[in-house]
C-alpha atoms as an extended CHARMM CRD file, in Angstrom:
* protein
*
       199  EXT
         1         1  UNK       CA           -149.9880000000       26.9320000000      -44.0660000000  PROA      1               0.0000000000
         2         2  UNK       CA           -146.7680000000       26.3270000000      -45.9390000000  PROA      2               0.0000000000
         3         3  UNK       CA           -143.8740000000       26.4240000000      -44.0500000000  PROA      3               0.0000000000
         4         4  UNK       CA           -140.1390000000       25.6940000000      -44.9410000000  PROA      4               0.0000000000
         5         5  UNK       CA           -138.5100000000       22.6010000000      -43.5270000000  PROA      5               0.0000000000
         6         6  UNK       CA           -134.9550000000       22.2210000000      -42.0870000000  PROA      6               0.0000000000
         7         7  UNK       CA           -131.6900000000       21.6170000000      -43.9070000000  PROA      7               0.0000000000
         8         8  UNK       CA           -131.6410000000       18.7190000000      -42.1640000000  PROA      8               0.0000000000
         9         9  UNK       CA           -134.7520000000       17.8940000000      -44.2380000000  PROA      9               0.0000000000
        10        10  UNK       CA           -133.7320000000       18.9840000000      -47.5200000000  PROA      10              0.0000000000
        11        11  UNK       CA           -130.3980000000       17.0940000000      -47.3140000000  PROA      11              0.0000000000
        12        12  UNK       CA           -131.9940000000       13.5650000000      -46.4200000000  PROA      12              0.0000000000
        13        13  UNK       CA           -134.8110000000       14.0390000000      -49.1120000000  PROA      13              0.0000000000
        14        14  UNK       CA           -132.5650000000       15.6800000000      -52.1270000000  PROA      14              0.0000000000
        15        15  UNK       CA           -128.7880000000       17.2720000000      -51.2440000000  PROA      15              0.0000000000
        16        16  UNK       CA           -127.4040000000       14.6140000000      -49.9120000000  PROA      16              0.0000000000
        17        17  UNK       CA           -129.7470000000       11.9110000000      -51.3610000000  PROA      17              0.0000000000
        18        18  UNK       CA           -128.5830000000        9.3780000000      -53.8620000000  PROA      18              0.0000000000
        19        19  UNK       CA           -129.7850000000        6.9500000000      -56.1140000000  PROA      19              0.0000000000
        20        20  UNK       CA           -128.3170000000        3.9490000000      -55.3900000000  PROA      20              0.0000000000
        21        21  UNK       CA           -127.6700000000        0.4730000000      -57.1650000000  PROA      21              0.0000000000
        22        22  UNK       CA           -125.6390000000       -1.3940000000      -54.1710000000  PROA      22              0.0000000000
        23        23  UNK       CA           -128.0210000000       -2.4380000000      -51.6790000000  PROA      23              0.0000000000
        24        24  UNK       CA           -127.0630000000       -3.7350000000      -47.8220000000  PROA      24              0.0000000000
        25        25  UNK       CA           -128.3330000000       -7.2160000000      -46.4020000000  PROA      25              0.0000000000
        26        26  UNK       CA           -131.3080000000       -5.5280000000      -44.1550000000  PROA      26              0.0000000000
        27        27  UNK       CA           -134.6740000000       -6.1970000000      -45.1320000000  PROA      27              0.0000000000
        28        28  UNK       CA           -137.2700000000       -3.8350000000      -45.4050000000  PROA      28              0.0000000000
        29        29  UNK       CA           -140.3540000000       -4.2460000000      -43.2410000000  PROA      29              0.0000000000
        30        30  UNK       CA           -143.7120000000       -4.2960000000      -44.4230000000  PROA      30              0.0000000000
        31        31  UNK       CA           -145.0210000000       -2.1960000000      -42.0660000000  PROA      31              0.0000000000
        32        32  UNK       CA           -142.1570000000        0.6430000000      -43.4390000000  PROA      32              0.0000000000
        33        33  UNK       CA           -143.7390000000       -0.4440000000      -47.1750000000  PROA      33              0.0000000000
        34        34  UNK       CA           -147.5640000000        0.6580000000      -45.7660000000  PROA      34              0.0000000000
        35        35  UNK       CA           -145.8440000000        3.7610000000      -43.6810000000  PROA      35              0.0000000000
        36        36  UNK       CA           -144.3210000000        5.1930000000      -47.6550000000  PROA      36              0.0000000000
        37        37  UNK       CA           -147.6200000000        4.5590000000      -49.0360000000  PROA      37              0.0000000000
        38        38  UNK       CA           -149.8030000000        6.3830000000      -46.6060000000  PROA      38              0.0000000000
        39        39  UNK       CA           -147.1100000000        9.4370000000      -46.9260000000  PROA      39              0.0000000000
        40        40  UNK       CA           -147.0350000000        9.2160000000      -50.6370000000  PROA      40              0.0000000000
        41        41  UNK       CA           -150.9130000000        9.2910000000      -51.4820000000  PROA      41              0.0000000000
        42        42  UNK       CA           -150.8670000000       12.6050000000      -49.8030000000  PROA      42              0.0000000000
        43        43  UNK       CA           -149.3420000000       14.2110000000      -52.7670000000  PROA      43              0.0000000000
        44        44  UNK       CA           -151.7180000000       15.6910000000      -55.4170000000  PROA      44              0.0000000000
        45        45  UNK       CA           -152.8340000000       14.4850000000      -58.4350000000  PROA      45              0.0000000000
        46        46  UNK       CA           -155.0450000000       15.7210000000      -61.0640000000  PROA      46              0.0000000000
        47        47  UNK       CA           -158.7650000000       15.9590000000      -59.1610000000  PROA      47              0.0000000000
        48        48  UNK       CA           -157.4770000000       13.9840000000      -56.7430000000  PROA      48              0.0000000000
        49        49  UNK       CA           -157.6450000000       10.6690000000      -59.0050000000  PROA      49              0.0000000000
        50        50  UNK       CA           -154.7830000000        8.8780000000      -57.5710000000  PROA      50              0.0000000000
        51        51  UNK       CA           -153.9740000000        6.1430000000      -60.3530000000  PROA      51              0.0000000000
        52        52  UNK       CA           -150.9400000000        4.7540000000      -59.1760000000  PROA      52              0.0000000000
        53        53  UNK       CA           -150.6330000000        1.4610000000      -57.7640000000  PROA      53              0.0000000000
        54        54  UNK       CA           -148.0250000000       -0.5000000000      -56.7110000000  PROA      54              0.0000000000
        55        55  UNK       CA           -146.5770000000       -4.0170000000      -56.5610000000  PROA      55              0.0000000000
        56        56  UNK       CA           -143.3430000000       -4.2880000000      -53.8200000000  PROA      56              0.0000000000
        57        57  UNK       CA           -141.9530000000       -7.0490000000      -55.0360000000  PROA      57              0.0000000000
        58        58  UNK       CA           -140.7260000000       -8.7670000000      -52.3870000000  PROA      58              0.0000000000
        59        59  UNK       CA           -140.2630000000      -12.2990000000      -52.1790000000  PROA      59              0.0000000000
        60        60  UNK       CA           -137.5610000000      -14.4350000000      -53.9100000000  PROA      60              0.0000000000
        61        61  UNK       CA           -140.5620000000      -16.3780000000      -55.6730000000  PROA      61              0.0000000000
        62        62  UNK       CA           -141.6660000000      -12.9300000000      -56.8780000000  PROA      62              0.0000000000
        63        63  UNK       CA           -138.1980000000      -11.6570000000      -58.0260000000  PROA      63              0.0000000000
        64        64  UNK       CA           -137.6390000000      -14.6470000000      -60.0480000000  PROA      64              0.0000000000
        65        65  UNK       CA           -140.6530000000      -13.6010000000      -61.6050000000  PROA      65              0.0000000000
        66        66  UNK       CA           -139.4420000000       -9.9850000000      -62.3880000000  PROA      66              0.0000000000
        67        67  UNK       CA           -136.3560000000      -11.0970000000      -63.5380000000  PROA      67              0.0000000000
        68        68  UNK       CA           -137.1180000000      -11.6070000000      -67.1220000000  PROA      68              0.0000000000
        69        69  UNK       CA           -137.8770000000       -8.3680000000      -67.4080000000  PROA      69              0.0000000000
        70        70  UNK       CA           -135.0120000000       -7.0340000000      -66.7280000000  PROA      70              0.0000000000
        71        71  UNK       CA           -132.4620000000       -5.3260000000      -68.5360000000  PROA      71              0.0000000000
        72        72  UNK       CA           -129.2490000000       -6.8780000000      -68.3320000000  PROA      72              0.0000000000
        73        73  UNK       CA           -127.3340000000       -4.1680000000      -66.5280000000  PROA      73              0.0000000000
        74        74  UNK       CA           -130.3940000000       -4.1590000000      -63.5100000000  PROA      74              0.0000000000
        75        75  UNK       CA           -130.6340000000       -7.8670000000      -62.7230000000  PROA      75              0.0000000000
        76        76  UNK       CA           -128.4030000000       -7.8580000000      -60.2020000000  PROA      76              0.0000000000
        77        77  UNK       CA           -129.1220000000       -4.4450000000      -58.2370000000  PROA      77              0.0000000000
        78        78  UNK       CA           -132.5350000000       -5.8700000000      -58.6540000000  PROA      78              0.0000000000
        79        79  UNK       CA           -132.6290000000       -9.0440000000      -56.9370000000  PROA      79              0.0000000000
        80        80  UNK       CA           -130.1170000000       -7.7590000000      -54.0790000000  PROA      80              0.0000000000
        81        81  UNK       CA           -132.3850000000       -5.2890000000      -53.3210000000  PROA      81              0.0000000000
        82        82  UNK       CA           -134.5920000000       -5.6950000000      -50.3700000000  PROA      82              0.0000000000
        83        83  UNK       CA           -137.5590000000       -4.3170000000      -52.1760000000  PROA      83              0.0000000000
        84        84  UNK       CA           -138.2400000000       -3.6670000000      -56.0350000000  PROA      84              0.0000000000
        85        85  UNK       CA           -141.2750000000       -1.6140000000      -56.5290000000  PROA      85              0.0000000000
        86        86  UNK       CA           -143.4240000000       -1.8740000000      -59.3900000000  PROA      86              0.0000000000
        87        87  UNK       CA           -144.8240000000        1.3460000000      -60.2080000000  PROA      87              0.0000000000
        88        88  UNK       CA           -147.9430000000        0.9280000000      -62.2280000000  PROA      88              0.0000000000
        89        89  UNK       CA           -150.9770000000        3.0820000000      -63.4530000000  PROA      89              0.0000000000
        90        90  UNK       CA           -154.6850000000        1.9720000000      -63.5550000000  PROA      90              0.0000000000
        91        91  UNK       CA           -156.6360000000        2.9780000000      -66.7620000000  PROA      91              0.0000000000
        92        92  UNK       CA           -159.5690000000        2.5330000000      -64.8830000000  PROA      92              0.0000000000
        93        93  UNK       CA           -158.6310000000        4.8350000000      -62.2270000000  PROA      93              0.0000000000
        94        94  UNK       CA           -161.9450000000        7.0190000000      -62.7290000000  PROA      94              0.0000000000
        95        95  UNK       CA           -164.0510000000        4.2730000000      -61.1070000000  PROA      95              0.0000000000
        96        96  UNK       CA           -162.5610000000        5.6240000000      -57.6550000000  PROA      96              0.0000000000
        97        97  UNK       CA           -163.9820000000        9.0010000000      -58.9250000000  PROA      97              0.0000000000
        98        98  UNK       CA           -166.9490000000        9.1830000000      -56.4160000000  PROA      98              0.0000000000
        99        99  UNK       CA           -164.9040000000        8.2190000000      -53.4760000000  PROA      99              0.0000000000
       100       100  UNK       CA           -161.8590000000       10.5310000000      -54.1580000000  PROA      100             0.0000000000
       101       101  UNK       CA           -163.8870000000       13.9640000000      -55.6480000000  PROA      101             0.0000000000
       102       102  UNK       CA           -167.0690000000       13.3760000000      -53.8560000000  PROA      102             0.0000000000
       103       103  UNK       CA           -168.0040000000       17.0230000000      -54.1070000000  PROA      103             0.0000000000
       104       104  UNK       CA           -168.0270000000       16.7410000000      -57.9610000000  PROA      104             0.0000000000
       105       105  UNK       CA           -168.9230000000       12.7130000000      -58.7500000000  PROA      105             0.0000000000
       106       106  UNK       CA           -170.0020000000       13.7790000000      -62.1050000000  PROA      106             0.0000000000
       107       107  UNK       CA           -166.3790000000       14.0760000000      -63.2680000000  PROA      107             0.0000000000
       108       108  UNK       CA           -166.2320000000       10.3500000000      -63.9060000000  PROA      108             0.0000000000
       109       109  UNK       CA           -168.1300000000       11.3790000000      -67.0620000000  PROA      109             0.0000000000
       110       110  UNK       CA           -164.9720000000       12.9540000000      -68.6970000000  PROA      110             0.0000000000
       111       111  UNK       CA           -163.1540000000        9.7470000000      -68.8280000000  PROA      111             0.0000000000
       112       112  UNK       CA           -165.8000000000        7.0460000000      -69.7600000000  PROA      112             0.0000000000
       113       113  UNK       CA           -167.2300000000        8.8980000000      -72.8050000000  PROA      113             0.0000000000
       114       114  UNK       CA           -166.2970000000        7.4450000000      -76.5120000000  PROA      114             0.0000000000
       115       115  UNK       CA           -163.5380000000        8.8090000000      -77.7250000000  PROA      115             0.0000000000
       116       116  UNK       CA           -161.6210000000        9.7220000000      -74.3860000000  PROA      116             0.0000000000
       117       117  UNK       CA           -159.2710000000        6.3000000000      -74.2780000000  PROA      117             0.0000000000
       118       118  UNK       CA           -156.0050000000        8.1400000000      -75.2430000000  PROA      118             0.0000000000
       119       119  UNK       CA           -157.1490000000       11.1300000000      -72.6560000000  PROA      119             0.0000000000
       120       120  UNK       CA           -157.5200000000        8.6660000000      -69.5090000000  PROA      120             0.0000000000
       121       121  UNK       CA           -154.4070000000        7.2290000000      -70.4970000000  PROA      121             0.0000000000
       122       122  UNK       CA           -152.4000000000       10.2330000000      -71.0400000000  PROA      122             0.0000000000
       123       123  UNK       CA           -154.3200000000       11.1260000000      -67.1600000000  PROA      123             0.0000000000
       124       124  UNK       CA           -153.3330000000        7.6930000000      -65.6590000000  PROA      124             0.0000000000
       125       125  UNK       CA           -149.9150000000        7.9780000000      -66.6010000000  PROA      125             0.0000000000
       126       126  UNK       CA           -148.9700000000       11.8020000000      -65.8810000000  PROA      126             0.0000000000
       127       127  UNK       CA           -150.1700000000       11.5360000000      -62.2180000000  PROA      127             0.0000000000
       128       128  UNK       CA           -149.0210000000        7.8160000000      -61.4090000000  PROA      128             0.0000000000
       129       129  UNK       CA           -145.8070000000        9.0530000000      -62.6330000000  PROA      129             0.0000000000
       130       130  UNK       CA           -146.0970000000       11.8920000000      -60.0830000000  PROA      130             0.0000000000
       131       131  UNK       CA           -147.2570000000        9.7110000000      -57.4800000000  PROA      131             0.0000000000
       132       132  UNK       CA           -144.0910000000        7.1540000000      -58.1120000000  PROA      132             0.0000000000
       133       133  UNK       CA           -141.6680000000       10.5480000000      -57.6240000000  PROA      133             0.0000000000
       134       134  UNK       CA           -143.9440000000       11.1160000000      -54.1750000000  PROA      134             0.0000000000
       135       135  UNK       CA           -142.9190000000        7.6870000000      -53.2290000000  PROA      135             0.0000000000
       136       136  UNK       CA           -139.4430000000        7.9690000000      -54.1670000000  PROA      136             0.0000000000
       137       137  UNK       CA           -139.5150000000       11.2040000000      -51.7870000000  PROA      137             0.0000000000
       138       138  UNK       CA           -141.4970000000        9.6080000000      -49.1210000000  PROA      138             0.0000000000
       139       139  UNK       CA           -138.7720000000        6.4220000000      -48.9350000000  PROA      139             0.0000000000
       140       140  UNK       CA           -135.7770000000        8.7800000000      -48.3960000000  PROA      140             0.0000000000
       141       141  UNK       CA           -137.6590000000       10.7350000000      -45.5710000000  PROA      141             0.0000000000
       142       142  UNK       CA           -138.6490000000        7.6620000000      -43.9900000000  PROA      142             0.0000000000
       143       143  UNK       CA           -134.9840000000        6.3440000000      -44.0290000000  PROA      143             0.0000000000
       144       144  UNK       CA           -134.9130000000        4.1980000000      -46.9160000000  PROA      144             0.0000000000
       145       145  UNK       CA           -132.6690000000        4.4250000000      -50.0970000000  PROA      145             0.0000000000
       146       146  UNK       CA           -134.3840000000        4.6430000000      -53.7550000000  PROA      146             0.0000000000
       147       147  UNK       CA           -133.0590000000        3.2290000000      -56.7290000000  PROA      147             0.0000000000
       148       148  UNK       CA           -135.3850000000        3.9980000000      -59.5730000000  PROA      148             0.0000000000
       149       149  UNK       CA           -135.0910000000        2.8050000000      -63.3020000000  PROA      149             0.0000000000
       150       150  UNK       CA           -137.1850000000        2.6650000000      -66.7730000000  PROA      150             0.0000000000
       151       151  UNK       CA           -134.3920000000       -0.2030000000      -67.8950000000  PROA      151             0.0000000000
       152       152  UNK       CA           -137.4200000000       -3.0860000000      -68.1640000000  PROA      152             0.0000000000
       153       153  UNK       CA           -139.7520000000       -4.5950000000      -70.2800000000  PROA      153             0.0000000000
       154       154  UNK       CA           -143.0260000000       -3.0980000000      -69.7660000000  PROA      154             0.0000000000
       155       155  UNK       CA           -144.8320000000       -5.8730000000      -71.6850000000  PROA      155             0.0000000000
       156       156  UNK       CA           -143.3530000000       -8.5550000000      -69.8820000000  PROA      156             0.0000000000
       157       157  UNK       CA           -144.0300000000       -7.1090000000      -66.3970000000  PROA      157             0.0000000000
       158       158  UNK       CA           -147.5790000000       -6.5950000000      -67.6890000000  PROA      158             0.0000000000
       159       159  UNK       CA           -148.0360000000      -10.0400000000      -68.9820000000  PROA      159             0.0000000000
       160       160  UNK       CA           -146.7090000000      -11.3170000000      -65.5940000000  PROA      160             0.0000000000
       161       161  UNK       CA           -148.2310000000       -8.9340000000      -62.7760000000  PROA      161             0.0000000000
       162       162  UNK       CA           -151.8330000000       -7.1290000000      -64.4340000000  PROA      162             0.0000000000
       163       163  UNK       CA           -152.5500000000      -10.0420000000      -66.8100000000  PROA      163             0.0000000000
       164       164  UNK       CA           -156.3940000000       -8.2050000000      -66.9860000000  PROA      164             0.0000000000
       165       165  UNK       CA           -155.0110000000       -5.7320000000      -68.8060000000  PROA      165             0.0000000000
       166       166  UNK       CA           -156.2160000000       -2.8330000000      -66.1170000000  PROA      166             0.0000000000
       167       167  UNK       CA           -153.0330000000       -1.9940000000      -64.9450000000  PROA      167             0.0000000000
       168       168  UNK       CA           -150.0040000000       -0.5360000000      -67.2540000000  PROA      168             0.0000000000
       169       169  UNK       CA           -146.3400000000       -0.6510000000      -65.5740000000  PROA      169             0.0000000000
       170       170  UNK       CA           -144.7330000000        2.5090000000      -65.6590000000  PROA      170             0.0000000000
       171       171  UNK       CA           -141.3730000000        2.1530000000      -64.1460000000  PROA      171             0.0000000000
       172       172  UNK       CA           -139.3490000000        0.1920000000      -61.1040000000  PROA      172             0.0000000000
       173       173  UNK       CA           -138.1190000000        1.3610000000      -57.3300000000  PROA      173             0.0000000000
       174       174  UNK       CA           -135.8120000000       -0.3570000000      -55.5090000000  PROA      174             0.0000000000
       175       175  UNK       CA           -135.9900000000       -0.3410000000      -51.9020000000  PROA      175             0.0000000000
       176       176  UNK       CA           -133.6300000000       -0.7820000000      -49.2330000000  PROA      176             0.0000000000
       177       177  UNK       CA           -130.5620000000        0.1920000000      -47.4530000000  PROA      177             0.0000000000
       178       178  UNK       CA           -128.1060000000        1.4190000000      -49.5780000000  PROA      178             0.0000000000
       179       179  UNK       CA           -123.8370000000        0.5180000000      -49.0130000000  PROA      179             0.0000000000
       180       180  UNK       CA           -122.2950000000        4.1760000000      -48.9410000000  PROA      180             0.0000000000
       181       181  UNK       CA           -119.2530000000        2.1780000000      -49.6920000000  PROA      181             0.0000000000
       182       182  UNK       CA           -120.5690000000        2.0330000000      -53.3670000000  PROA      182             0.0000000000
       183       183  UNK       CA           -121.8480000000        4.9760000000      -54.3190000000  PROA      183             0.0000000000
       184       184  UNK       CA           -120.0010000000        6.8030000000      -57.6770000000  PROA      184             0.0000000000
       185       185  UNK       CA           -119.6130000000       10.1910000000      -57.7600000000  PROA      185             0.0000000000
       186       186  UNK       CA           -122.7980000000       12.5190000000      -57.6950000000  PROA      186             0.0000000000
       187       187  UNK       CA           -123.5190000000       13.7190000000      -61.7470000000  PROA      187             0.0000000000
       188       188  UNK       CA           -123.8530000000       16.5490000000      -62.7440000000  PROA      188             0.0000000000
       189       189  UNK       CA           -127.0650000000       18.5350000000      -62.8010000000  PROA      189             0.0000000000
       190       190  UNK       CA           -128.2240000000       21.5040000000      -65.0600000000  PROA      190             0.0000000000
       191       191  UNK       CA           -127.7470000000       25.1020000000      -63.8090000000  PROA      191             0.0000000000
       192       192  UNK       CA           -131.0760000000       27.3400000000      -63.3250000000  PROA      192             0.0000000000
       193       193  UNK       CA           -129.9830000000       29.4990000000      -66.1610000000  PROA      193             0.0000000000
       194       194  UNK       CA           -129.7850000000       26.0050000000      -68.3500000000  PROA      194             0.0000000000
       195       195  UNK       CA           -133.1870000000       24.5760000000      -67.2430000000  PROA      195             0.0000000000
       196       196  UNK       CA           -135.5300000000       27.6450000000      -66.0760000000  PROA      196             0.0000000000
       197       197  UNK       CA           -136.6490000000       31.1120000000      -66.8730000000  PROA      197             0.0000000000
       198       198  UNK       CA           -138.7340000000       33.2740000000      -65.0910000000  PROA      198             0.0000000000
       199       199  UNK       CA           -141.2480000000       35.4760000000      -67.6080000000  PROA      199             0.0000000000
């Protein structure tokens, strides 16, 4: 089944990808916003459990909103971005269980006994996490720039978008068209002999 895709491919999704903090005047439709989604939920996750969820923040109202948040040196990317994604996990993620693993429903089981809190967290966190990089992969092939950041306060976000308590923000996206005019220099990244070994 697996195939390799173009250069072409690999350049708009990684090579010649960048992440960018200067954004164009273009907004973003929402119909684009639903088109990342349904590419992004395609990658896997743990038993298929799919805990991410996420807030595009959109709307000036809603950036105004987000703005406290923020770390100083990503206010203004921020609001000048078309699109600022809140990447979030659900800690009660399992509840989807049955829908998601309907050949095994049962597995619900290992995340609602006592004592498993820390374990469903540590779950909800390492595959929303890899669900946010899907996104981040699926906005580049779909022609949008990515700009993502940790630089935010998670309490504050929480207070302000999942009040309830069931959803945990992990980190931000921004969306949008990035100005080529104002990108730096690409950094550097760690050689395979640096990072990896084969055994």
């Amino acid at each position: 089944m697996a195939q390799a895709v173009s250069d072409e491919c690999l350049n708009v999704i990684f090579r010649e990808a960048r992440t960018v903090s200067a954004w164009l005047p273009k907004p973003v439709d929402d119909g684009l916003l639903r088109e990342i989604y349904e590419v992004a939920k395609l990658g896997p996750t743990s038993a298929n459990t799919s805990p991410m969820r996420v807030v595009f923040v959109k709307s000036l109202e809603a950036k105004e909103r987000l703005k406290p948040a923020l770390a100083p040196g990503n206010v203004e990317k921020t609001m000048a971005a078309p699109v600022c994604a809140i990447i979030a996990n659900d800690l009660r993620f399992h509840e989807f269980i049955p829908k998601l693993w309907p050949h095994m429903p049962e597995f619900v089981n290992l995340f609602t006994q006592p004592g498993k809190e820390e374990f469903t967290v540590t779950h909800a966190f390492r595959n929303a996490t890899l669900q946010g990089a899907y996104l981040i992969i699926a906005a580049r092939a779909l022609g949008l720039d990515a700009g993502p950041m940790s630089g935010f306060d998670n309490a504050k976000v929480d207070a302000e978008f999942f009040p309830d308590g069931r959803l945990k923000s992990n980190f931000l996206v921004n969306l949008g068209y990035g100005d080529p005019a104002k990108l730096r220099p690409r950094n550097p990244r760690l050689s395979f002999e640096e990072a990896c070994k084969i055994i």
